[in-house]
C-alpha positions in Angstrom: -13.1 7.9 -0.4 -10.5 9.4 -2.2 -8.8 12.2 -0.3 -6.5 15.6 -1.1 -3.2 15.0 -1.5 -2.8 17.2 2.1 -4.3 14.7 3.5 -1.2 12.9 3.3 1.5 15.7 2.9 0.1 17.5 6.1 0.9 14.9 8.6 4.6 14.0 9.9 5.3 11.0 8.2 8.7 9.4 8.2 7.9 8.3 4.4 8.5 12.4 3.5 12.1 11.8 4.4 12.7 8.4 3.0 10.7 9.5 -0.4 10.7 12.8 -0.8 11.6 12.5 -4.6 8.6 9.9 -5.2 5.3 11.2 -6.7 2.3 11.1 -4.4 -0.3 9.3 -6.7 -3.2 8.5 -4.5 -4.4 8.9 -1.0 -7.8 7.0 0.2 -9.9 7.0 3.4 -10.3 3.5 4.3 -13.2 2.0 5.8 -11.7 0.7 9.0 -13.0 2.6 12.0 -11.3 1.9 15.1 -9.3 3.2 18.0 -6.0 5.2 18.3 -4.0 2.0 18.7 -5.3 -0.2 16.4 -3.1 -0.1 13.5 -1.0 -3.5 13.7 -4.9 -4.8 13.3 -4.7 -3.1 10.0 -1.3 -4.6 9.0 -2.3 -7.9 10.2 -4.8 -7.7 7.5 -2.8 -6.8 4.9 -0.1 -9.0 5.5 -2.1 -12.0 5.6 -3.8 -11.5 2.4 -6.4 -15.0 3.1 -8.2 -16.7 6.0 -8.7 -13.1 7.9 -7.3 -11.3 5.9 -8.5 -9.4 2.6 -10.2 -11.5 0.2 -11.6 -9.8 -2.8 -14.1 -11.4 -4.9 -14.9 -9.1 -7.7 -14.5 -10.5 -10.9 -13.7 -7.1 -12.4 -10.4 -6.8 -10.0 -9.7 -10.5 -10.2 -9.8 -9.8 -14.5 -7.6 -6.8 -14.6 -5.5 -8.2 -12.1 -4.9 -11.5 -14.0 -4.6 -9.1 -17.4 -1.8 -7.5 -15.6 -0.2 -10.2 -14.7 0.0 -12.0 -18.2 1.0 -8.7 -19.9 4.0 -8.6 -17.0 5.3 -12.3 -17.9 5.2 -11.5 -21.9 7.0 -8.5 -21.6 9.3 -9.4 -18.8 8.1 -6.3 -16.5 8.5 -8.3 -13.5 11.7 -10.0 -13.9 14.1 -10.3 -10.7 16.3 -8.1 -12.2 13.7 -5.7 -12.8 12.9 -5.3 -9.1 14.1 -4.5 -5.6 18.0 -4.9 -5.1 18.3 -4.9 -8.6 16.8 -2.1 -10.9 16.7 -0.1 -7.9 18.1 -0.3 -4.6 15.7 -0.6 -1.7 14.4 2.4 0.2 15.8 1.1 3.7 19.1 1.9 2.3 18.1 5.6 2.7 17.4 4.9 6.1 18.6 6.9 9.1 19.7 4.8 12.6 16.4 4.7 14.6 14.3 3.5 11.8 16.5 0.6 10.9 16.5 -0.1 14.5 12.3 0.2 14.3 10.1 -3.3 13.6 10.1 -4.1 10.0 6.7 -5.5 10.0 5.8 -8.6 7.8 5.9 -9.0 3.9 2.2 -8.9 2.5 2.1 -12.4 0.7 -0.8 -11.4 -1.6 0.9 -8.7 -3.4 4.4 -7.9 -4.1 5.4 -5.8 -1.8 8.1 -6.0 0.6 7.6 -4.3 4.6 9.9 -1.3 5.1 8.9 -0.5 8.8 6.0 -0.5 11.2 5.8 2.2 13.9 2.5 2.9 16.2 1.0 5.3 13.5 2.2 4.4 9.9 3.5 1.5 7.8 5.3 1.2 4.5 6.0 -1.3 2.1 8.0 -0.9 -1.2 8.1 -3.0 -4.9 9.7 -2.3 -7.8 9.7 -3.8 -11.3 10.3 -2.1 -15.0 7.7 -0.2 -15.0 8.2 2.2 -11.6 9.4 1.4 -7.7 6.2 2.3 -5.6 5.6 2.5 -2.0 1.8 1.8 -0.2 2.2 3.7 3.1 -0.5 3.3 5.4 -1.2 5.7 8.3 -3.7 5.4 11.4 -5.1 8.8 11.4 -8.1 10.8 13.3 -11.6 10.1 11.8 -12.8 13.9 13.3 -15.4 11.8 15.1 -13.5 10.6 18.0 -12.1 7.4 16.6 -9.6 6.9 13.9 -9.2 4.8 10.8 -6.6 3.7 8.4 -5.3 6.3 5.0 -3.9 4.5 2.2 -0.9 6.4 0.3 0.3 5.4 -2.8 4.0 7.3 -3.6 5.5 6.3 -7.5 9.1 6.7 -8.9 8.2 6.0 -12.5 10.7 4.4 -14.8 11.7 7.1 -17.3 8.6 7.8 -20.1 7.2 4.3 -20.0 7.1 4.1 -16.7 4.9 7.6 -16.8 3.2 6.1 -19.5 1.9 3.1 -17.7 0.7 4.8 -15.0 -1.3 6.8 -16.8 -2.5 4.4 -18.7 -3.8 2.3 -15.8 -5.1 4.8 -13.7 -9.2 4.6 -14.7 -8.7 0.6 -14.0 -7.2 1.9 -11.0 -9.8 4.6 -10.1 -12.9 2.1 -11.4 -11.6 -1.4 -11.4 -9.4 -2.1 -8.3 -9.1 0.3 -5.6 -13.2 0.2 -5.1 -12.9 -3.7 -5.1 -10.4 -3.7 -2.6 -11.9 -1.0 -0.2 -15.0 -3.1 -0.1 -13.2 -6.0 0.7 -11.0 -3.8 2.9 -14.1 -3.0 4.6 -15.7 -6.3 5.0 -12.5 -7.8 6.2 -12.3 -5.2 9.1 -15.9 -5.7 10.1 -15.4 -9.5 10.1 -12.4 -9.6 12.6 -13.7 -7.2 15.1 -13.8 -9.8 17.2 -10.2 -10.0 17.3 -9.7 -6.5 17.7 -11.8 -6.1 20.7 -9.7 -9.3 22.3 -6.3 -7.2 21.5 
């Protein structure tokens, strides 16, 4: 479910500090119900991208996906010096002492995203490549019901007018192609290994 952008801005993230001139382009419910410390569960799953992780088997994602991909290699979008530590710098060089000192948390290996930090209630990750330097920050909030589930933020620095124009222009695959994919998947995924959750 996709949520107000308060949702987000309302809470004391460490993100606002970090990314304060980055545009706030999403922010999602996600369907993974679970206790106040149950977070790392969440990365785990994100991180690990196959076996328990997130497997998503629509054919519409897998399409636009593998669209985007083939569009990036002929027009060099995602060249190594289009990205992290080389368009743009990475975010952890904005940070202050005591996050640099916090856990890092792992790389997802199913996307390209890179792990800024991991603390008990929110985790970041960063990419960039010639089109805009994004950030997926995930934060383990209330539900209102007595538990708590996972909120999925997604925070752009578009690359001048065709990085604005990108984003624009893949926003309804976003909105009706991927992000309802995932979730399901998300969703299924969380249900799967509540096993493991309940063993801590």
């Amino acid at each position: 479910m996709r949520l107000p952008s308060t949702a987000h801005t309302s809470r004391p993230w460490r993100i606002h500090e970090i990314a304060p001139d980055f545009h706030l382009e999403d922010v999602w419910a996600l369907p993974t119900p679970g206790g106040p410390d149950d977070l790392p569960h969440l990365v785990r799953q994100i991180t690990e991208g196959t076996g328990d992780g997130i497997t998503v088997s629509s054919p519409v994602y897998r399409a636009l996906f593998a669209i985007r991909w083939k569009l990036g290699a002929l027009l060099n979008w995602d060249a190594s010096g289009a990205g992290l530590d080389a368009r743009v710098p990475t975010l952890r060089d904005r940070f202050p002492a005591d996050l640099l000192a916090a856990p890092r948390g792992d790389d997802p290996c199913s996307v390209p995203f890179r792990s800024l930090y991991q603390l008990p209630d929110e985790w970041a990750a960063e990419m960039a490549n010639r089109t805009v330097h994004a950030v997926m920050h995930i934060g383990w909030v209330p539900d209102g019901a007595g538990g708590h589930r996972g909120q999925m933020a997604v925070l752009v620095k578009a690359n001048g007018v065709f990085g604005r124009l990108y984003m624009a222009c893949i926003k309804p695959f976003r909105y009706v192609g991927v992000y309802p994919a995932l979730f399901r998947a998300m969703g299924r995924a969380w249900q799967a290994n509540a096993h493991q959750k309940a063993a801590g």
